[in-house]
C-alpha positions, 0 to 999 in steps of 0.5 A: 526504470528499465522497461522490455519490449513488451512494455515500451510496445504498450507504452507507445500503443497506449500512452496517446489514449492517456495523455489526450483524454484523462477520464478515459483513464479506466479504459486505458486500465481495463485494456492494459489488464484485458488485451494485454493480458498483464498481472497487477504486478505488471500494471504497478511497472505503469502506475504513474502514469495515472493521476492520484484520483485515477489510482485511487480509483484503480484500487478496488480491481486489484488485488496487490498495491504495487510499489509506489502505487500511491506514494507521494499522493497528495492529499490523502488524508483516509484510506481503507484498504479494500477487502481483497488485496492481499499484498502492499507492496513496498512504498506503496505509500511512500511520502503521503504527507497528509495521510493520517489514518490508515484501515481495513475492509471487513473480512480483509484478506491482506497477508503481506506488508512490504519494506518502507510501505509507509515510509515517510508517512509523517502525519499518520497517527492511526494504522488498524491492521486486520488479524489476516496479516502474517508479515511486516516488512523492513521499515514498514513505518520508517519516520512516521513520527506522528505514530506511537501506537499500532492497532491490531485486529487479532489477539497477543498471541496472533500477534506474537506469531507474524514474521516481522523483519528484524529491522521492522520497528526501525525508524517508528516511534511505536511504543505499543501495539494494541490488540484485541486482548490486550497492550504489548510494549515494544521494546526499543 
């Protein structure tokens, strides 16, 4: 990864804080946002450096789940995505072997979900999307081979109005999408 000036200054400031005392972890975070003055998207250019737990905890201050924000998250079995992130970004959950079902908050604001965001998610069964969503990224479900149905909070005609990358379905084994109305068949 290619990192500016600005980032490797606040890698080196930083670094020492997190790698000597883990449960300062959240002050770490809050003075990257705070002092720093960085986006959510900037803060996804550091995300690995936090332990899972760390990242899990992170969660609920943001408002975009950078890419890999928890791939590779072991073990993740549950997640609620919280009611204010509006975006997932690409592979966001790439690889979470152990992760099965997938929903979100009440009153879920989430608009986007980005190329291979669940890529390799091979034990998810279960995804409820909120009736908020507007796009579905490349692949989004790419070998989760466990996930034949996708659930939608919103009606057919909600449904059969999102922007859904051609290649969206590629790699999944979804057969029907269930909405609050009624089953659609995929075809494919």
């Amino acid at each position: 990864m290619l990192i500016n000036d600005k980032e490797r200054s606040i890698l080196q400031k930083y670094r020492p804080l997190l790698e000597s005392n883990p449960p300062r972890i959240q002050e770490f975070y809050e003075n990257l946002i705070m002092e720093e003055n960085l986006s959510t998207v900037a803060i996804g250019r550091f995300i690995h450096m936090f332990p899972v737990r760390a990242r899990q905890r992170i969660l609920h201050s943001l408002d975009y789940l950078p890419q890999g924000f928890l791939a590779r998250a072991i073990p993740l079995e549950f997640i609620t995505i919280p009611s204010q992130i509006q975006t997932i970004g690409e592979q966001c959950f790439l690889q979470c072997a152990d992760l099965s079902h997938v929903k979100f908050e009440e009153e879920s604001i989430c608009r986007h979900i980005h190329n291979k965001a669940f890529d390799k998610c091979v034990s998810l069964v279960r995804v409820i999307l909120p009736k908020s969503i507007v796009s579905l990224g490349s692949y989004c479900f790419n070998d989760c081979s466990d996930l034949t149905e996708l659930h939608y909070e919103g009606t057919a005609l909600g449904f059969s109005t999102l922007h859904l990358a051609q290649d969206w379905l590629e790699g999944s084994k979804i057969k029907k999408i269930i909405c609050s109305d009624k089953e659609l068949k995929v075809n494919g």
